[in-house]
N, C-alpha and C positions, 0 to 999 in steps of 0.2 A: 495264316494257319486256320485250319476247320475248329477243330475242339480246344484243343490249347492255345491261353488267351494274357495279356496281359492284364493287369488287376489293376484294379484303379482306385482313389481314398484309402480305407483303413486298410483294406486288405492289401495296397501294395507295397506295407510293413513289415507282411511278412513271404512275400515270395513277387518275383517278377515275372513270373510266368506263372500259372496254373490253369488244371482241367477238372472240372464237374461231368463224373461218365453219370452217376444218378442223379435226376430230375426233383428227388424227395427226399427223406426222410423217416424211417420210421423212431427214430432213437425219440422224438417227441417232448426235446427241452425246453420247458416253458419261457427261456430267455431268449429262443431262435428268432434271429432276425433275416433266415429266407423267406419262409412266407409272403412275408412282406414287400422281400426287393426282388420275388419272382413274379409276384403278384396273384399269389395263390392262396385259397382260402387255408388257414392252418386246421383243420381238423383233415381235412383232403390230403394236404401235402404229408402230415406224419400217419397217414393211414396203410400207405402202402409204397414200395421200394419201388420207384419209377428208373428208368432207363434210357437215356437219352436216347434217340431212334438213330441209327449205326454208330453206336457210339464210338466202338472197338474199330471198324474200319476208316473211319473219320482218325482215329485216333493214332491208327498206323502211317497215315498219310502224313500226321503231320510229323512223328517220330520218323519218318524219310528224311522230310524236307528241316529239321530240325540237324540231322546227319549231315545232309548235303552243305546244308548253312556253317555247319562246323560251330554249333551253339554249345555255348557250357552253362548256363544258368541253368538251374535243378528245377524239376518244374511239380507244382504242391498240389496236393490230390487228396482233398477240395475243399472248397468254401461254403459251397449254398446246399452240403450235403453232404454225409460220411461215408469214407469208403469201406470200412466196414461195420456197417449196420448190420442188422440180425441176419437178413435175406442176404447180404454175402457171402456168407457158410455155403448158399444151396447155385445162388446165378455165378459167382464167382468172377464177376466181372474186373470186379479189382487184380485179383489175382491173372487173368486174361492181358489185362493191360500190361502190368508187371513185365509179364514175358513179351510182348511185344516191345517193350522200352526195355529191357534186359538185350532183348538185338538188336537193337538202336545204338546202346549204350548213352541213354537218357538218362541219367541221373532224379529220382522219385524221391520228394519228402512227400511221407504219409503225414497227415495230421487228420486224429481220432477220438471219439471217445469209445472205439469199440473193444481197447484193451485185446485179451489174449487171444480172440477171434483174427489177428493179425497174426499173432505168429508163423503158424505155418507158414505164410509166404514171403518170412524175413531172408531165406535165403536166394530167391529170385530176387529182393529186393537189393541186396548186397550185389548180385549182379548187375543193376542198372547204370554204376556207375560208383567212383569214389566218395561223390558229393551225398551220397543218398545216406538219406536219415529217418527215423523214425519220431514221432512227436505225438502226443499227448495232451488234451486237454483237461485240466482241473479246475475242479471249482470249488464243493467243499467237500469236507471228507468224512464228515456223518454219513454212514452209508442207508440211514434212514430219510434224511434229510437229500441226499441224491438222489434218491427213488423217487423222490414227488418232482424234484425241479428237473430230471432227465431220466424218465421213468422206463427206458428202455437202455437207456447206456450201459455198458458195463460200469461196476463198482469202484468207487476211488482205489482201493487195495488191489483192484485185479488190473486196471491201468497201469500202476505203481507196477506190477507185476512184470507186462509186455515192457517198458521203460526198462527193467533190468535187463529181459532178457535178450534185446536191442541192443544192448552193449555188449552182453557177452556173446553177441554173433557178429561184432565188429563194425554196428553203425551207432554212426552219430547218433545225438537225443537231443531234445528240445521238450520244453513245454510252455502251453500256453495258460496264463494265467488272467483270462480273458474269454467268458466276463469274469470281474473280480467281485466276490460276492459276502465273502468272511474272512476276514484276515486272522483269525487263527488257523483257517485252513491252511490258509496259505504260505504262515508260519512253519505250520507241521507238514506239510508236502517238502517244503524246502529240505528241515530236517533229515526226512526220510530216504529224502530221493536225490541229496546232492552229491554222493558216493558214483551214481551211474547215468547221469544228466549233467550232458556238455552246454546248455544253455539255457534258458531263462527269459520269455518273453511277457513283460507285466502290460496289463491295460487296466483301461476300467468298466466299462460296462457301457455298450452302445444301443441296448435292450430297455424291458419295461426295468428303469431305475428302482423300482418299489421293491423288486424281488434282492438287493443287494442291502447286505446291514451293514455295509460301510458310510460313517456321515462324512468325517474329515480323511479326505483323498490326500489333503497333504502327508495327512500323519500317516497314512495306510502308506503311503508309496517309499517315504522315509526307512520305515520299519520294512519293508519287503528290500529296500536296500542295504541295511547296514546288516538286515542276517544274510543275505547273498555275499556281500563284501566279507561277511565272518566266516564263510569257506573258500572265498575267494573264486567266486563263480563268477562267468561270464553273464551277461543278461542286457538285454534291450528293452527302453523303457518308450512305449508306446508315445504317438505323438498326443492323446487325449487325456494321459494323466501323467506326461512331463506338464502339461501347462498348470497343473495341480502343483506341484513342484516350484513353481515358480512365484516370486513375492504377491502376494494377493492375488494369486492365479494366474498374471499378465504371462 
């Protein structure tokens, strides 16, 4: 395939298939580890909404040959960049895409921090396929404290918000709790959100470590377990902080 790729390391935890149609980022979270594995300077990379060069025709092509293949893996939209960031609203690329894999019947996990800037295209989304879901990035939930670590994302409450209304348009939910930064956020997101959230995916932080006030990863991942287990949520526990989990981390 052109655009859509298989993932490789941490990222093939959470999809076996994904595509990057933006090159960048403006959401601008101090924890982003694309910069780094594009090889781009970060002040560059979150200055402006880049587009990968035919992104959308590269990307029907492979949604053909994706058809012809008779593939069912859902394929995650993105890693090294959000799909919708601010300039979404206006390029619309995502939404472009959408509807090209809506006539594919590609099955699309969105994974965001752009919150309700996604909605409008939850119901092309629901046409992509039965597998498709919607998904959500948290990290804390001071929405003061969000502002400085992902000073362009939307707000933890207005997340929370898209996350509801994903369910009541009848797709799946997820959230990523990764990086893991406060574990009372994470506490309290569980709280709030495990009423319209079918899943639960915990890590720990593969970013600059300094920005997370977690010390003991055991305790944190324990504790992010038995309140998931107290509503009896589904949830995957990343391969970097099951090793945490485990008798003197082995």
């Amino acid at each position: 395939m052109r655009l859509v790729y298989e993932p490789k390391g941490r990222a093939r935890e959470y999809a076996a298939l994904a595509a990057n149609l933006y090159t960048s980022c403006t959401h601008g979270c101090l924890y982003c580890y694309a910069p780094r594995c594009m090889q781009r300077k970060r002040d560059l990379f979150h200055t402006t909404a880049s587009v990968r060069k035919n992104a959308l025709r590269l990307f029907a092509a492979d949604c053909t040959e994706y058809a012809e293949q008779h593939l069912t893996e859902p394929v995650l939209m993105s890693f090294v960049s959000d799909p919708y960031q601010p300039d979404e609203l206006e390029l619309r690329i995502t939404r472009k895409a959408l509807e090209i894999a809506a006539g594919h019947k590609v099955p699309i996990h969105i994974l965001t921090k752009g919150g309700t800037r996604a909605i409008q295209d939850f119901p092309i989304l629901v046409e992509t396929g039965s597998q498709a879901a919607f998904a959500c990035t948290l990290t804390v939930y001071d929405k003061s404290w969000s502002a400085k670590l992902e000073p362009c994302a939307a707000e933890p409450e207005d997340r929370l918000q898209a996350l509801k209304a994903a369910h009541d348009a009848g797709l799946s939910t997820w959230v990523s709790f990764e990086p893991s930064i406060d574990e009372e956020s994470v506490i309290k997101f569980i709280r709030l959100s495990h009423s319209y959230v079918d899943l639960y995916k915990v890590g720990a932080i593969s970013g600059d470590k300094s920005l997370s006030r977690i010390s003991n990863w055991r305790d944190y991942g324990m504790s992010v377990i038995n309140e998931l287990e107290k509503y009896e949520k589904e949830y995957i526990i990343k391969n970097d902080l099951e090793k945490e989990l485990m008798p003197d981390g082995q």
